[in-house]
N, CA, C and O atoms as a MOPAC input file, in Angstrom:
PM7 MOZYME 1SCF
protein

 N     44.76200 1     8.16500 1   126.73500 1
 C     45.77300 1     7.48900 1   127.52500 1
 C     45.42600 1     6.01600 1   127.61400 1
 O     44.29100 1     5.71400 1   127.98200 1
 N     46.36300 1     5.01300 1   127.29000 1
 C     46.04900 1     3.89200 1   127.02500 1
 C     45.81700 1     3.21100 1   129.07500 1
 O     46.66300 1     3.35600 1   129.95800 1
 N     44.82300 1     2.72000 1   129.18400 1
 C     44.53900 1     1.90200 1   130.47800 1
 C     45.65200 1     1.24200 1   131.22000 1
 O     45.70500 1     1.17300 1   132.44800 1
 N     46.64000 1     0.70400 1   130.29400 1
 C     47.31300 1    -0.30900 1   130.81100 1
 C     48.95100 1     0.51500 1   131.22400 1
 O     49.92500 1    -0.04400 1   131.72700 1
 N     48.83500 1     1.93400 1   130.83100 1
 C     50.17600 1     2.41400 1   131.49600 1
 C     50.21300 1     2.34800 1   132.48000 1
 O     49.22800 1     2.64400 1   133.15600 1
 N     51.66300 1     1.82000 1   133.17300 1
 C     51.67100 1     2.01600 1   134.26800 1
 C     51.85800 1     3.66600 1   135.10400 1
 O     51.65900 1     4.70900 1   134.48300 1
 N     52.26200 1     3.64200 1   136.56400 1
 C     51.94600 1     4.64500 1   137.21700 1
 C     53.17000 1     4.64100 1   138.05200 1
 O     53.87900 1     3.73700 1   138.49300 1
 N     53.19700 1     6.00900 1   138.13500 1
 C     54.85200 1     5.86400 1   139.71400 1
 C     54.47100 1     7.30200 1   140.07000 1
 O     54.17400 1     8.19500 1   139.27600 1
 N     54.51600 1     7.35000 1   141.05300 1
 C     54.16400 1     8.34400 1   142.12100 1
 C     55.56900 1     8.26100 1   142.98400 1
 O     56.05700 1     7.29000 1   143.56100 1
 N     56.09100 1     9.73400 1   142.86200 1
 C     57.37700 1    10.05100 1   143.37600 1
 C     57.00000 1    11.08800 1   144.81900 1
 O     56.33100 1    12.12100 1   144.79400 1
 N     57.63200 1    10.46900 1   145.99200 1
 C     57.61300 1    11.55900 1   147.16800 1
 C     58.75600 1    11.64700 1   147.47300 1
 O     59.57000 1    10.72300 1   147.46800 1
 N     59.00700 1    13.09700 1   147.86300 1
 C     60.10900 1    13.81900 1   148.33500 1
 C     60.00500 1    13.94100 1   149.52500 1
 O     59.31700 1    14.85900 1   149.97200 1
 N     60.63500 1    13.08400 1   150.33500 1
 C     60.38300 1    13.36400 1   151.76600 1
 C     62.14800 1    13.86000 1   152.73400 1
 O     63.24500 1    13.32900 1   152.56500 1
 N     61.76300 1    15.08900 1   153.75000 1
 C     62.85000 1    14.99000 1   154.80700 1
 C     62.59900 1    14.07100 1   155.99200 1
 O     61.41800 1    13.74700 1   156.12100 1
 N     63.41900 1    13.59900 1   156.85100 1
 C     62.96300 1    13.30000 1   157.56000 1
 C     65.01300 1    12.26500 1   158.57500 1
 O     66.02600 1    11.69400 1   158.17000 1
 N     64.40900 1    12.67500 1   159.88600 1
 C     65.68000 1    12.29200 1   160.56100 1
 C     65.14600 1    10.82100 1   161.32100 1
 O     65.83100 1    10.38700 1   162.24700 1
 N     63.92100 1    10.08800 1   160.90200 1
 C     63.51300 1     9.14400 1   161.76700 1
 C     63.23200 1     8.23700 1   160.61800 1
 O     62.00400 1     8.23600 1   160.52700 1
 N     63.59400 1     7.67400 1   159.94500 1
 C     63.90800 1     7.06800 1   158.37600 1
 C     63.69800 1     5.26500 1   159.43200 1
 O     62.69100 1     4.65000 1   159.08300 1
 N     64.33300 1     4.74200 1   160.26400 1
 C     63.99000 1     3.77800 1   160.99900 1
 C     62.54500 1     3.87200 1   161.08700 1
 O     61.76800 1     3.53400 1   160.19400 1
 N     62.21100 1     4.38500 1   162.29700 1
 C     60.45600 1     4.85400 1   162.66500 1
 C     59.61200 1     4.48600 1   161.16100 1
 O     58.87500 1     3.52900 1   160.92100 1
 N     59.98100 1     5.50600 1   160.36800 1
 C     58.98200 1     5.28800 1   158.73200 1
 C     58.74800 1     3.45500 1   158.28200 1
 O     57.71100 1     2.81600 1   158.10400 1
 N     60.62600 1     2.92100 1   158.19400 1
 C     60.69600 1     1.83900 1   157.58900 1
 C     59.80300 1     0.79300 1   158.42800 1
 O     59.06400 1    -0.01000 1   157.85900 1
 N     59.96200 1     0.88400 1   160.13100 1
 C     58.98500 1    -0.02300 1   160.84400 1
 C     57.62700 1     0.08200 1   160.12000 1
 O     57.16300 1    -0.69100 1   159.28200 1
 N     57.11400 1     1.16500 1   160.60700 1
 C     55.74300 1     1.67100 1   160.05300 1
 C     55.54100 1     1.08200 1   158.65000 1
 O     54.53000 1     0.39100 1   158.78100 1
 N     55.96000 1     0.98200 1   157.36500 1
 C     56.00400 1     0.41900 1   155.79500 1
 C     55.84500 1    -0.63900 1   155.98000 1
 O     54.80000 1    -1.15100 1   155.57800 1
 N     56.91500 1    -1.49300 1   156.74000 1
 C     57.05700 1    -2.70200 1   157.14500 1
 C     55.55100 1    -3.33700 1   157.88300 1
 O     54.77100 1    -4.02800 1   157.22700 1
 N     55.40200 1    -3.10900 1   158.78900 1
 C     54.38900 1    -3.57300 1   159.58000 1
 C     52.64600 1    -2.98100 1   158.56500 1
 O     51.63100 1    -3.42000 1   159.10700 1
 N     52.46900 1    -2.37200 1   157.66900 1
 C     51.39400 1    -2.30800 1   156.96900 1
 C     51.87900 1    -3.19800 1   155.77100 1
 O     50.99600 1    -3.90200 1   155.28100 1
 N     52.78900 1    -3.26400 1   155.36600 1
 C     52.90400 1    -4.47000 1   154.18400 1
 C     52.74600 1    -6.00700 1   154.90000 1
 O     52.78200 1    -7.00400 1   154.17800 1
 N     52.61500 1    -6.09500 1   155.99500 1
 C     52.61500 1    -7.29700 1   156.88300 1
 C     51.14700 1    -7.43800 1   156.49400 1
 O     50.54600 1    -8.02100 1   155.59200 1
 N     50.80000 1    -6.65400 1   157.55800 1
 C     49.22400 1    -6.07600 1   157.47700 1
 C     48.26100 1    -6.44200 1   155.89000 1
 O     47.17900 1    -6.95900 1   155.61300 1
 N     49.14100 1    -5.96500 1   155.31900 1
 C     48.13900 1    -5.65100 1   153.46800 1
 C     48.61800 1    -6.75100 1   152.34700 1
 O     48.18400 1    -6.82700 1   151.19800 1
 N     49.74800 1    -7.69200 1   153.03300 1
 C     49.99600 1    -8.96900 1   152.17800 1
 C     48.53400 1    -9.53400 1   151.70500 1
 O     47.44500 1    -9.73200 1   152.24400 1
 N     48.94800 1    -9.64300 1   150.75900 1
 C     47.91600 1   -10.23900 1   149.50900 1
 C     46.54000 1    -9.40400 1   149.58600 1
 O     45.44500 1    -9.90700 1   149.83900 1
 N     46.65600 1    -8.75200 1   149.46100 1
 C     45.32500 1    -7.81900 1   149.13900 1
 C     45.71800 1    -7.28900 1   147.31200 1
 O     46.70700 1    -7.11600 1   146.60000 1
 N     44.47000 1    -7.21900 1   147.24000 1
 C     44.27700 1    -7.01400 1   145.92000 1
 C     44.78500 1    -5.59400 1   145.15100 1
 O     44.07700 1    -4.75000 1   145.70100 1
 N     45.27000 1    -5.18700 1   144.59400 1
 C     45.64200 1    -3.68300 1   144.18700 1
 C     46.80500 1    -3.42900 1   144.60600 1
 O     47.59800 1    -4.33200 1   144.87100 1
 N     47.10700 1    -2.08300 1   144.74100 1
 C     47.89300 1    -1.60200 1   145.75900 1
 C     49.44700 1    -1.30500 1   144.93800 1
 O     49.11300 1    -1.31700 1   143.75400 1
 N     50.39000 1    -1.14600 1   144.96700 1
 C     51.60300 1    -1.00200 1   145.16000 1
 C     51.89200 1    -2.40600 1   144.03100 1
 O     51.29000 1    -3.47800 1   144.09100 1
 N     52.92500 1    -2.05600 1   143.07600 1
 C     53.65300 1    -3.27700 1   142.49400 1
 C     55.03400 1    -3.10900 1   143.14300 1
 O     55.66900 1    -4.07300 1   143.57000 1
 N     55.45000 1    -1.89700 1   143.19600 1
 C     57.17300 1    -1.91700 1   143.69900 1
 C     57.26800 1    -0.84600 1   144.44100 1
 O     56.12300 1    -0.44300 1   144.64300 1
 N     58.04500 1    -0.17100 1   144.95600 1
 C     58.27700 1     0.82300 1   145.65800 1
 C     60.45900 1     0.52000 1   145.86900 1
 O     61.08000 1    -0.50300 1   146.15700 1
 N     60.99400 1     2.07100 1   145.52400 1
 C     62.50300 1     2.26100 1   146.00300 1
 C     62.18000 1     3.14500 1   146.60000 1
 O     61.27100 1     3.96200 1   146.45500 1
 N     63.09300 1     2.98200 1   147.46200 1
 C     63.50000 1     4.24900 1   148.13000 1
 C     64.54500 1     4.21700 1   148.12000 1
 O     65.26700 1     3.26300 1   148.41200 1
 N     65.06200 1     6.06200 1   147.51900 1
 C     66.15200 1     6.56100 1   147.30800 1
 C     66.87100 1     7.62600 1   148.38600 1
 O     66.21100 1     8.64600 1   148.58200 1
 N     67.97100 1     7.53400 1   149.01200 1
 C     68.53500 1     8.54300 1   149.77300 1
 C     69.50500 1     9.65300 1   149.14200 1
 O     70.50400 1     9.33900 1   148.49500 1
 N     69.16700 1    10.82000 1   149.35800 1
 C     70.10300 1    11.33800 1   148.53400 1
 C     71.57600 1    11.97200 1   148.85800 1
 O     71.63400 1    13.14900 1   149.21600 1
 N     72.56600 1    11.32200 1   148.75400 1
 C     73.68700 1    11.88300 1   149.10800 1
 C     74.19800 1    12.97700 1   149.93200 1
 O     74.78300 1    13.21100 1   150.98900 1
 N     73.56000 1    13.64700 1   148.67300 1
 C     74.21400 1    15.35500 1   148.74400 1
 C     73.26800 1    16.00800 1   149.72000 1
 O     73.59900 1    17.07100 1   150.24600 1
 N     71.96300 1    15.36500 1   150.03100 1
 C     71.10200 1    16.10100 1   151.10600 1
 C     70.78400 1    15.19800 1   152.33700 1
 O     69.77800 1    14.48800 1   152.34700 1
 N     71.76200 1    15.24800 1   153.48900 1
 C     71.58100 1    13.97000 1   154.57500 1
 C     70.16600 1    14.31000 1   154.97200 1
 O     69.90200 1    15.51000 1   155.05400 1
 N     69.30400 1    13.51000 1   155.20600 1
 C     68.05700 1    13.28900 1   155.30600 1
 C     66.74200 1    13.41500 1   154.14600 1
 O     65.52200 1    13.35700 1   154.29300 1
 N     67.36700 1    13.55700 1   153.28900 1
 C     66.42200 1    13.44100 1   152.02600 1
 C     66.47900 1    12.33400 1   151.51200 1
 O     67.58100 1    11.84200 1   151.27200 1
 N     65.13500 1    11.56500 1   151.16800 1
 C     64.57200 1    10.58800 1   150.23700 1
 C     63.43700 1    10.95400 1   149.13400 1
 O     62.66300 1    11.91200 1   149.14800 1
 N     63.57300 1     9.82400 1   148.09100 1
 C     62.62800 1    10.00200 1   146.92300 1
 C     62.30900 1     8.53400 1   146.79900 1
 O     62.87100 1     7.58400 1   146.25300 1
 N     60.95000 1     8.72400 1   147.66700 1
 C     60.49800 1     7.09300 1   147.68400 1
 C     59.49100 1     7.20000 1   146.07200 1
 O     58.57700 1     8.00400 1   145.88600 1
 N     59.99300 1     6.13600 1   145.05000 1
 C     59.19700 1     5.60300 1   143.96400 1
 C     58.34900 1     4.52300 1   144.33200 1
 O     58.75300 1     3.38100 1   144.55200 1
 N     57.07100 1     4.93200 1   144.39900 1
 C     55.93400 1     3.78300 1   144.13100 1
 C     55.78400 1     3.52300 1   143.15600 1
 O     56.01700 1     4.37900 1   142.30300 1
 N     55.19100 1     1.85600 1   142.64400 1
 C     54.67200 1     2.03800 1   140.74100 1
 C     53.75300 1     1.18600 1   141.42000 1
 O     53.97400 1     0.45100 1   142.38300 1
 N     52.23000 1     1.46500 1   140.52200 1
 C     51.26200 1     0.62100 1   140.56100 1
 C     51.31000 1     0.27100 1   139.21000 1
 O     52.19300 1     0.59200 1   138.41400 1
 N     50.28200 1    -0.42700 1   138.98400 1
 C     50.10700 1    -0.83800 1   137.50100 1
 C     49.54100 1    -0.33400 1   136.31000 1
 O     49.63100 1    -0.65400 1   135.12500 1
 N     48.57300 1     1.05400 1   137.30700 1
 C     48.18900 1     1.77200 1   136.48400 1
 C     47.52200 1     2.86500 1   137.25800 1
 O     47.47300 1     2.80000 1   138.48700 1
 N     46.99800 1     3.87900 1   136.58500 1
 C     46.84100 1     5.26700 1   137.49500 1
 C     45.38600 1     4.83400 1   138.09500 1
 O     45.18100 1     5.55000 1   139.07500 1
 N     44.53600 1     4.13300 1   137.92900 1
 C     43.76200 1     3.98500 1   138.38900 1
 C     43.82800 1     2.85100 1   140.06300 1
 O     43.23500 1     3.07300 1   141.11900 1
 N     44.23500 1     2.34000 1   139.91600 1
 C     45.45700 1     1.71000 1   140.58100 1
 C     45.45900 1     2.39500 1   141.90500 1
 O     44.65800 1     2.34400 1   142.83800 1
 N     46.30000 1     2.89000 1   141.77700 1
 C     47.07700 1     4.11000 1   142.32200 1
 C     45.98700 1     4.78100 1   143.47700 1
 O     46.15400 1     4.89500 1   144.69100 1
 N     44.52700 1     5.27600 1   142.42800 1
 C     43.88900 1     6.19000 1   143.01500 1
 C     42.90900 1     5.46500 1   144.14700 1
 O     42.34500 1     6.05100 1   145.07100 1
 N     42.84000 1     3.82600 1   143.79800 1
 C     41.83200 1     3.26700 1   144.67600 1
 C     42.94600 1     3.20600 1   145.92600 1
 O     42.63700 1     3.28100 1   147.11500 1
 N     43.88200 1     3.10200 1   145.57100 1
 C     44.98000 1     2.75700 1   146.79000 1
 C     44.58200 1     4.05200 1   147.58900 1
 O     43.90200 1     3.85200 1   148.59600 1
 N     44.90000 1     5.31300 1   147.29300 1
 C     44.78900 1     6.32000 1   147.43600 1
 C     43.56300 1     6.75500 1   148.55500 1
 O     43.56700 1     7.52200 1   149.51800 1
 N     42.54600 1     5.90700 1   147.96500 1
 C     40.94200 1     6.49700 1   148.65900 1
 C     40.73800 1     5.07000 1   150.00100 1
 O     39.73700 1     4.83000 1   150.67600 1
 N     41.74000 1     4.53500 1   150.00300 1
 C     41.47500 1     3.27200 1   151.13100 1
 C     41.86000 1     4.09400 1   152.34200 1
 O     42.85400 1     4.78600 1   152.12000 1
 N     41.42800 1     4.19900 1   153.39000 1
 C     41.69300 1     4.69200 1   154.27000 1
 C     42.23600 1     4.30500 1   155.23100 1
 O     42.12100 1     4.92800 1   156.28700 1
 N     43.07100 1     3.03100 1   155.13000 1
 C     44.14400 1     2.39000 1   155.70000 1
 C     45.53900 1     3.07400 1   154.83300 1
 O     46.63200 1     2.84000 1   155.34900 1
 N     45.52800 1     3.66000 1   153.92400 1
 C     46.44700 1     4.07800 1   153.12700 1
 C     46.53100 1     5.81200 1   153.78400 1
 O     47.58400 1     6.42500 1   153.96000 1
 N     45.44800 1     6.22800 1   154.00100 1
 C     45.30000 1     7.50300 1   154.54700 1
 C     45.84500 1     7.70800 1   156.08200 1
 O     46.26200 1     8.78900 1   156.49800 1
 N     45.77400 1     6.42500 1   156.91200 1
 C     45.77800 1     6.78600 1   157.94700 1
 C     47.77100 1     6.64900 1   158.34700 1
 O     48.41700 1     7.21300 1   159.23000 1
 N     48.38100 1     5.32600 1   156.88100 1
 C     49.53400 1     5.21700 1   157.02100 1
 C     50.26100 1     6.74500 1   156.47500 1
 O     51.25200 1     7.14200 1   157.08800 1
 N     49.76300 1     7.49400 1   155.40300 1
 C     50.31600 1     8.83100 1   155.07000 1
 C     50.79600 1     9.56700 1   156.16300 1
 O     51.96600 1     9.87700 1   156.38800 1
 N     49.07600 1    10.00300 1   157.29600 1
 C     49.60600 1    10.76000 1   158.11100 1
 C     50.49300 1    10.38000 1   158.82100 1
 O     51.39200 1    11.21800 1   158.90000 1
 N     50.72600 1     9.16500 1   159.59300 1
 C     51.64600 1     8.65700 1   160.58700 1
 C     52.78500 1     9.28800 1   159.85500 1
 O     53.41100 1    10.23900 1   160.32400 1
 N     53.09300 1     8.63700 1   158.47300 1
 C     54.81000 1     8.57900 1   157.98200 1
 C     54.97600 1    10.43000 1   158.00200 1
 O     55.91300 1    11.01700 1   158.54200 1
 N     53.87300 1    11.06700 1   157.30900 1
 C     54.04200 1    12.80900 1   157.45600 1
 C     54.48600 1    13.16200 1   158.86900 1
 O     55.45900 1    13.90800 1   158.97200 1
 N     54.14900 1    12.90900 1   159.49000 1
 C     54.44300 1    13.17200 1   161.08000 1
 C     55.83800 1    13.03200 1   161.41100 1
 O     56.44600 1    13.64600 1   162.28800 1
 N     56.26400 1    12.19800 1   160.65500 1
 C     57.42100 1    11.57100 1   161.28700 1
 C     58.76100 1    12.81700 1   160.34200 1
 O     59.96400 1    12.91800 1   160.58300 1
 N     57.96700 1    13.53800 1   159.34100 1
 C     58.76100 1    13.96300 1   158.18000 1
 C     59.55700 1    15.64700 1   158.65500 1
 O     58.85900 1    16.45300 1   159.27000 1
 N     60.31400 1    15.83200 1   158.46600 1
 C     60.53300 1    17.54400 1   159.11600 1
 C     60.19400 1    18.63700 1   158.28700 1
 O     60.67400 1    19.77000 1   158.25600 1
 N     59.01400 1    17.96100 1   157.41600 1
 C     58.46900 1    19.44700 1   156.32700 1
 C     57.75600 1    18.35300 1   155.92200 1
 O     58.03500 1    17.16300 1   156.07500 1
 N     56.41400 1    19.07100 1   155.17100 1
 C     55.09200 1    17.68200 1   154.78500 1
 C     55.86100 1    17.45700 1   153.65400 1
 O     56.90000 1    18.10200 1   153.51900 1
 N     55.47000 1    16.53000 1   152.69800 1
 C     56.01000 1    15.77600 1   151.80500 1
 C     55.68400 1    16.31000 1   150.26000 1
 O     54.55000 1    16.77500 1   150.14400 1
 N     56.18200 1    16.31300 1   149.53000 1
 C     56.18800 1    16.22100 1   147.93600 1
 C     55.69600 1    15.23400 1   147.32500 1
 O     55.97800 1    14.05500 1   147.53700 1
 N     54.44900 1    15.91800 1   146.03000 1
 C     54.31600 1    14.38300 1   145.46200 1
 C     54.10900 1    14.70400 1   144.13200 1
 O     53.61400 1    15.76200 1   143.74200 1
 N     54.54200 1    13.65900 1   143.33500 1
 C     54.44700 1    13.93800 1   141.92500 1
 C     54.34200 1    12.91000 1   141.39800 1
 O     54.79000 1    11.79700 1   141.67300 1
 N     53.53600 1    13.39200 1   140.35800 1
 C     52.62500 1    11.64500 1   139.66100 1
 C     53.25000 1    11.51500 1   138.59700 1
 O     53.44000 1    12.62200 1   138.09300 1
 N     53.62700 1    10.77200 1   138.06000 1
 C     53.75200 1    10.30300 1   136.73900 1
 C     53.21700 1     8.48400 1   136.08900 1
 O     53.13400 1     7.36300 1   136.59200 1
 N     52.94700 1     9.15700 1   134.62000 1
 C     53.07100 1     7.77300 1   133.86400 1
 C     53.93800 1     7.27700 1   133.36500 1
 O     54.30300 1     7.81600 1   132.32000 1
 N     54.54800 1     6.28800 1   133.72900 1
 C     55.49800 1     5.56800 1   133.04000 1
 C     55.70500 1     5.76800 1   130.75900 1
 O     54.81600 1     5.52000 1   129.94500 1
 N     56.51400 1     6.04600 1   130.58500 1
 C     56.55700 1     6.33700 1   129.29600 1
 C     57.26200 1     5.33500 1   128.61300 1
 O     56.65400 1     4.92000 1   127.62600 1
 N     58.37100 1     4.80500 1   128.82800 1
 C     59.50900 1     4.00300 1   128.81500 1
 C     59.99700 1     3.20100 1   129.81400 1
 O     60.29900 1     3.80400 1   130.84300 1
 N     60.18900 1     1.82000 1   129.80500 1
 C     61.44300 1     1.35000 1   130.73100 1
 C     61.99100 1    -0.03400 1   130.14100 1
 O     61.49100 1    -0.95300 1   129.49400 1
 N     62.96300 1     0.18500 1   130.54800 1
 C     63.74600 1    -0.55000 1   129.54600 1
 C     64.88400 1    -1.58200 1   130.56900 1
 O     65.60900 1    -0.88900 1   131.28300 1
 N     65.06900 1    -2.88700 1   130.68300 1
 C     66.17500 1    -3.53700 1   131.19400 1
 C     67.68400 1    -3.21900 1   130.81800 1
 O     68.03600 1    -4.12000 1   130.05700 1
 N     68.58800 1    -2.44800 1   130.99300 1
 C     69.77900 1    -2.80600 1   130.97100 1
 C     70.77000 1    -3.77700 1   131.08000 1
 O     71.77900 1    -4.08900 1   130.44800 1
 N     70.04400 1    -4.25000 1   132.30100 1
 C     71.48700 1    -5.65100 1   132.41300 1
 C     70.46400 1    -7.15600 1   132.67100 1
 O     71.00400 1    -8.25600 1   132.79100 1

């Protein structure tokens, strides 16, 4: 696996307090401005057809990336808060970026 793929880590989260979460994101990206590593982008997706379902996409830059983010325990302590807030624990699924391509 070449080093330089990137990484996106997909969570499936429920949750009826979607405000509460966004403060919480908000106020640790305050917090973690300019620190080294971490997160290149993050969407979050709502899904229509399921009122209270999201599929928040993180991408780091690479899976390694990812995993130091992972083992910081400011990152651990923001998981549980946002789990708490969720109405079933969360989904997660890793992937490597394979393709991406600009459209417009």
């Amino acid at each position: 696996m070449d080093a330089a793929t990137k990484f996106v880590q997909i969570i499936d989260i429920e949750t009826d307090r979607m405000e509460e979460m966004r403060a919480l994101v908000q106020e640790a990206d305050q917090r973690l401005a300019g620190r080294a590593g971490g997160p290149a982008h993050r969407l979050v997706l709502e899904d229509r057809n399921q009122p209270g379902r999201f599929l928040v996409l993180i991408e780091f830059d690479s899976y390694d990336e990812a995993m130091r983010n992972s083992a910081d325990p400011e990152t651990s302590r923001m998981a549980e808060q946002l789990a708490s807030l969720c109405t079933r624990p969360p989904a997660f699924t890793d992937c490597d970026v394979r393709e991406m391509t600009e459209l417009k």
